[in-house]
N, C-alpha and C positions, 0 to 999 in steps of 0.2 A: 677116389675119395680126395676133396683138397683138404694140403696140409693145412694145421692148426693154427700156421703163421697167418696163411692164408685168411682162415678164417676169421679170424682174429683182427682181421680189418675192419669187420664191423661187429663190435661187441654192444649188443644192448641188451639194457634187461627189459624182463615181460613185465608190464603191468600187472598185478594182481586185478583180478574183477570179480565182484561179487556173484553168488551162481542163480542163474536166472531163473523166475517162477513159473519160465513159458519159454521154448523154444525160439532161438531170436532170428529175426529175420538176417539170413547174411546178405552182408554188404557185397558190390560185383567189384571184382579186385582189378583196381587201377591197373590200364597198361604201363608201359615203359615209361612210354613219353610223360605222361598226367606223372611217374615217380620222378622221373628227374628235372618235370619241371617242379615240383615241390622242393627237390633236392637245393634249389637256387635258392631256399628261403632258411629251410630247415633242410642243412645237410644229411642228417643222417637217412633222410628219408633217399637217400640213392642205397640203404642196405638192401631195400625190398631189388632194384636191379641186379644186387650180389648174388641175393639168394635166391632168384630166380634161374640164375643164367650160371652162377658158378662151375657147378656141376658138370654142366654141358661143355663150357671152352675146356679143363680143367681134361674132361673125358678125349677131348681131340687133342690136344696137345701132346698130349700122354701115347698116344700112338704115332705120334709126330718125331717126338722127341725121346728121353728116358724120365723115369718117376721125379727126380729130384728138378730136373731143368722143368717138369710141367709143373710143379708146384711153384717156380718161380716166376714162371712164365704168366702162369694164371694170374699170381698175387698183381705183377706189374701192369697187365692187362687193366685190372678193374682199381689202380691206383691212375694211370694215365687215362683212363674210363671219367673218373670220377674228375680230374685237374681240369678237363676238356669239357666237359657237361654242359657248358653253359653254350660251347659252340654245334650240342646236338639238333638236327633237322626234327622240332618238336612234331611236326605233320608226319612223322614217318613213329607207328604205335609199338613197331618191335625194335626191339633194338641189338637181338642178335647180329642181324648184319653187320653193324658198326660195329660191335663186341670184336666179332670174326676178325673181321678188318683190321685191327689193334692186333688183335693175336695174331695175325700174319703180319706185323711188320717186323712184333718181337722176335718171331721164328724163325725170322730172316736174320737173324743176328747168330743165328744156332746152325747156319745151313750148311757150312764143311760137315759137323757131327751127326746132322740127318740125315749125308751123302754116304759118308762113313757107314753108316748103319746100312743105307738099304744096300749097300756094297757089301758089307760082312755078311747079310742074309744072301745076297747072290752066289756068295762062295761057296752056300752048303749044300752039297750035293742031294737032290732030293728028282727022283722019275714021278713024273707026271702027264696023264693025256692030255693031248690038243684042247677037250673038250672044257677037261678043268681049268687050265690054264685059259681058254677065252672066259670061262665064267670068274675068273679071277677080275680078267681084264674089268668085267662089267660092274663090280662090286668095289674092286683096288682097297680088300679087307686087308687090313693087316693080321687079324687072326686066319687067315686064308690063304696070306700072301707067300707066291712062290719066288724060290730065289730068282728065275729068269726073270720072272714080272720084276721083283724087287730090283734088278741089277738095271732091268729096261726102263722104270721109274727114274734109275737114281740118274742117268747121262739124258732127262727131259732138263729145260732151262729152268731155270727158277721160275717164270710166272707160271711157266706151262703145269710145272707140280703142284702148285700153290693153286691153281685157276681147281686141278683137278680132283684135287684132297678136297676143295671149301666143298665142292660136287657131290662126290661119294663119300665121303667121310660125315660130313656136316650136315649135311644132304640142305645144302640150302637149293634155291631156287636160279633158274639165270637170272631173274632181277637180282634178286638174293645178292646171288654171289659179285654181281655186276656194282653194286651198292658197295658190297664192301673193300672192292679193290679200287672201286672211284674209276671203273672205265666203263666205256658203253654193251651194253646189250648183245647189238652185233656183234661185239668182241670177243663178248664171254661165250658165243653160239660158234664163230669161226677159229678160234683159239680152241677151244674144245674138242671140235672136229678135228683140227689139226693132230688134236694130242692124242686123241685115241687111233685115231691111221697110224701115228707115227708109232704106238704102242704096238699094234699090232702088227705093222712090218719090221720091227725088229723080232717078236712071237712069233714069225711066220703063220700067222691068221690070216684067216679070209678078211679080204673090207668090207665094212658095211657096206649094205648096198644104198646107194644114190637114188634120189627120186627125180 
């Protein structure tokens, strides 16, 4: 849930409307882009990108981070979302990608205390099969996350964790993801690869296999 401060970025009232005598045709709800280029003219029309997407960074962060650092995170997120607006890539209709992308530069700012963390869950001793622990690997839930996985996570580099959370967490796409870290395609496909060999030869897993 984002905090109140949070929401509270964009406070507007509803229009009252009279009740209709005939079921009204709805309207198809602007994407991102068509909101914040409105946003250029009549700012508040970037609240519809808050409240579409809030939710959602607010939800990843929070597994990144702790409750109180995701709630600040979030807010700064669609405060620096909104200052930057004018330099969005209007051809491009979602805008979670860029969202994402904001949120991992912020989170980088938090990265001793999310090393920290996946290091204190690595400490707790907890038995687990080969099997679960490869399905750990494929998922890298944090409701799921074991302490090896979490300790193997926490000694990857910063982009490598960051490439692999926007992945399975976010579930963006390699474009996706490739969009929102501003590197290419092939990078986000061999960086990937990298990252989960390197997961699993610290897991003692098998490798995928090669084609």
């Amino acid at each position: 849930m984002v905090s109140t401060a949070a929401a509270n970025l964009w406070n507007r009232a509803a229009p009252l409307a009279s009740e209709p005598t005939s079921p009204p045709t709805r309207p198809a709800e602007p994407c991102d882009a068509e909101l914040i280029r409105a946003s250029l003219a009549v700012p508040n029309e970037f609240a519809g990108v808050f409240d579409r997407h809030a939710d959602e960074i607010h939800a990843y962060v929070v597994r990144r981070l702790d409750l109180n650092q995701a709630d600040d995170v979030t807010a700064e997120t669609f405060h620096v979302a909104f200052r930057k607006r004018r330099r969005y890539d209007l051809t491009r209709p979602d805008a979670r990608p860029w969202l994402y992308g904001i949120a991992a530069n912020l989170i980088a700012g938090y990265r001793r205390a999310e090393v920290r963390r996946l290091k204190a869950i690595a400490r707790v001793h907890h038995d687990v099969d080969v099997h679960e622990e490869e399905r750990s690997v494929e998922r890298a839930s944090a409701a799921a996350m074991r302490p090896a996985l979490a300790g193997a996570i926490a000694r990857l580099t910063a982009a490598e964790r960051e490439l692999l959370f926007l992945v399975a967490w976010a579930d963006l796409t390699y474009e996706e993801a490739a969009e929102a870290l501003k590197i290419p395609v092939g990078t986000v496909r061999s960086r990937l690869h990298r990252t989960r060999a390197k997961l699993r030869r610290r897991l003692d897993l098998p490798q995928e296999p090669t084609s």
